[in-house]
Phi, psi and omega in degrees: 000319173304307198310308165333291193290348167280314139344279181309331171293308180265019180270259172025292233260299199292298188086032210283003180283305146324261233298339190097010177252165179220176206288321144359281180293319161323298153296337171267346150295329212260319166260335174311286202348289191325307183309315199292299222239339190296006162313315185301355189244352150265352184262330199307289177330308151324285167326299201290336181276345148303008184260009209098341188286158186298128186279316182287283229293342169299282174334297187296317142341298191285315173301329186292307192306306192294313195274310164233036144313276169351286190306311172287312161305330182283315173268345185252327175270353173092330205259135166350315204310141176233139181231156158195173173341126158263149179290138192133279190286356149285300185294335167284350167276325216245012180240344224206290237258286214311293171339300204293323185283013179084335192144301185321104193285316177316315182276355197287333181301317190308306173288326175294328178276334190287305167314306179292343185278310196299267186348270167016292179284338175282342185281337182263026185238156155320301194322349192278308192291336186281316184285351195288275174317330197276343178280094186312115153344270222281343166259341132330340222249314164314302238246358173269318176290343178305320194293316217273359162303316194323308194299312155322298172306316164297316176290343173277302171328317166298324164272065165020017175299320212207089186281179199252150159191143199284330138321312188238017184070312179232141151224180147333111146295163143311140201261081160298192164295276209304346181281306157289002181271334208280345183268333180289339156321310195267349182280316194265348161301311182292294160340302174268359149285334194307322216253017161065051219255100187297136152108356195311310183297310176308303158304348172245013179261327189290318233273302214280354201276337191284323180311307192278357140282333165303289195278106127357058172246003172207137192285144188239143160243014178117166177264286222226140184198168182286154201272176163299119208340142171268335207320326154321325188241332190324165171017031172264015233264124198257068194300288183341310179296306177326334175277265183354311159295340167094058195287355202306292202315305235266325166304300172326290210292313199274342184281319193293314174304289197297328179286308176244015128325289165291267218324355174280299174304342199266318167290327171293303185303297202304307175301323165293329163288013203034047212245018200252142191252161175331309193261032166104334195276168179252135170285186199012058194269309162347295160319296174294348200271308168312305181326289182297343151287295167325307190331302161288329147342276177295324163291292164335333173293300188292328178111058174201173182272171205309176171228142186241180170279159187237108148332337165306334193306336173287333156007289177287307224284325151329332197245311156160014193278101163276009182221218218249354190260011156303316207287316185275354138304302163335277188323325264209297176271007156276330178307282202312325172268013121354319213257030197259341213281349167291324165338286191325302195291346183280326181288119193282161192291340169255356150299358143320318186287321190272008161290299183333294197282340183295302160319308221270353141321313141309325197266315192275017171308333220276354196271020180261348152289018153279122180286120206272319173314336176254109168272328151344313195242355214226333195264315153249021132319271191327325193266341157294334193278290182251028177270326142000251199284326187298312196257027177024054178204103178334304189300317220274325143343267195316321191299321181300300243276273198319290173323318187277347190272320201284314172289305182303305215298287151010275150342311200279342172073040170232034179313312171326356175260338168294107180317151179294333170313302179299308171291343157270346143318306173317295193288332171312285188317313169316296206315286198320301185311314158337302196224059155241000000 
């Protein structure tokens, strides 16, 4: 009868019976999600502790970050969505912004807890929605694959697939152990994502870290232990510097990315859910947009790079999850792996790469939404896409893809097609390049 009533209690709360779900299906949405995404607590920790930051407390960060993220998109906005540290926006912290800062990982927090207030403030204003609409397709559509090239470079670089060289800038590496472990990886990661296999990326990241603790190339202490401290990273997150420092670009760049992720994800997940009303629209989306601002925030708070929404989520809504106790399943099993982190520390850094390259793969779908037929719209799509990982800067990326959209359209005798938006990124940038 308890069990009943708890059932009822939470259909009450969720509605997941209205939605055409039952308490079952929900849970089991919940973990697929989790399976899809639980990567993050071994690729995250990796990146950011090349920054210098505590490899445990990074770890404990990203689950805490992940785990009531989660909860919060789940209970207070209804929606399916799972959130954590996003892959991108990690890497532009721990590649771009702390190198810019001398090394200080703290004010680089800085910027990231500063971005989510902006966020914030923009989910309760017009203004979210104007910058949403004011943006061209097609360069959305650039700057999430320009990213997931990044990510790519970066996961090659991490197997030694793909070295520095003072003739061609990049070559070949050698095809060492981690270049053949990361590649016979990314083969069988692709392969089991083909045959819809949940969990494919965790899984060929646990597969290759077990080879290199079998041939003893990488030390093992064990899987589950109590976790680690937070205290290396908790509230160091440096706002003062972050002013001081001249932070408008490094913000812009982590609130702009983070803004139309989610709304990509929000809009992607919500549709598969069939949760979009007659006229198009998403219910609570207010809701969710705070939810996912708060998010960069409590990450940041916590010690990790922004946190986000996760397209895995589609996954669960695949698996049958429509409301919010997916999303507070999710959240339950990021709690539970706190307790992972001798696992976390085993896995070398190219069992890693092949998620990397695998994302960003999935990340270059969107250029398929490009009108190619339009050189207007197709010519700085393109030069966004790949200014990206060549100048090894999200920002510096977006800003060439906007200087050149602002100049064709112009040229081109369609200035009517620029947003108000594109011109004031555009003119940021220019500015920077002045006087820098």
């Amino acid at each position: 009868m308890t069990g009943q009533k708890g059932r009822h209690a939470l259909d009450r709360y969720f509605g997941f019976s209205a939605a055409g779900s039952t308490l079952r299906t929900e849970v089991l949405a919940g973990i697929t999600t989790y399976l899809t995404m639980a990567y993050i607590i071994f690729v995250n920790p990796t990146i950011l502790s090349g920054t210098g930051m505590d490899f445990g407390a990074v770890f404990v960060a990203t689950c805490l970050a992940a785990a009531i993220s989660s909860a919060i998109m789940g209970i207070y906005a209804n929606y399916p969505v799972a959130l954590a540290p996003g892959m991108g926006l990690n890497a532009y912290f721990a590649f771009v912004v702390v190198p810019q800062f001398g090394g200080d990982w703290r004010t680089a927090l800085g910027c990231v807890f500063l971005s989510g207030i902006l966020f914030f403030a923009l989910s309760l204003s017009p203004l979210r929605e104007w910058l949403i609409n004011t943006l061209p397709r097609s360069l959305k559509s650039a700057i999430a694959a320009g990213i997931g090239f990044f990510l790519a470079l970066i996961g090659l670089e991490n197997a030694g697939i793909v070295v520095a060289d003072k003739a061609t800038l990049v070559t070949l590496g050698a095809f060492s152990t981690p270049a053949l472990l990361a590649s016979a990886g990314f083969i069988v990661l692709a392969g089991l994502a083909a045959r819809k296999v949940p969990g494919a990326i965790i899984l060929t990241v646990l597969g290759i870290t077990a080879i290199a603790v079998g041939f003893g190339l990488q030390a093992f202490t064990g899987i589950a232990a109590a976790p680690p401290s937070l205290a290396p990273t908790f509230m160091q997150m440096n706002l003062a510097g972050a002013i001081e420092a001249g932070f408008v670009t490094i913000v812009l760049v982590f609130l702009l990315v983070d803004l139309l992720d989610t709304a990509g994800t929000l809009v992607s997940v919500a549709a598969r859910a069939k949760m979009v009303d007659a006229d198009g629209k998403l219910p609570r989306l207010r809701k969710a947009m705070v939810a996912d601002s708060a998010a960069s925030m409590i990450g940041a708070a916590l010690g990790t790079s922004t946190t986000t929404a996760y397209i895995e989520s589609a996954a669960g809504v695949d698996a049958g999850g429509r409301t919010g106790l997916t999303a507070v399943v999710v959240a339950l099993l990021f709690l539970a792996s706190l307790f992972l982190a001798p696992l976390a520390s085993a896995v070398p850094i190219y069992a890693t790469a092949p998620a990397l390259v695998f994302i960003a793969c999935l990340m270059a779908r969107g250029l398929a939404d490009i009108d190619w037929d339009d050189l207007t719209e197709a010519v700085p799509a393109v030069v966004t896409a790949i200014a990206i990982p060549l100048t090894f800067s999200i920002a510096s990326g977006i800003g060439l893809g906007f200087l050149t959209y602002v100049g064709v359209k112009v040229l081109a005798g369609k200035h009517r097609d620029v947003g108000g938006a594109v011109v004031v990124i555009a003119a940021a940038f220019a500015l920077k390049l002045a006087f820098t």
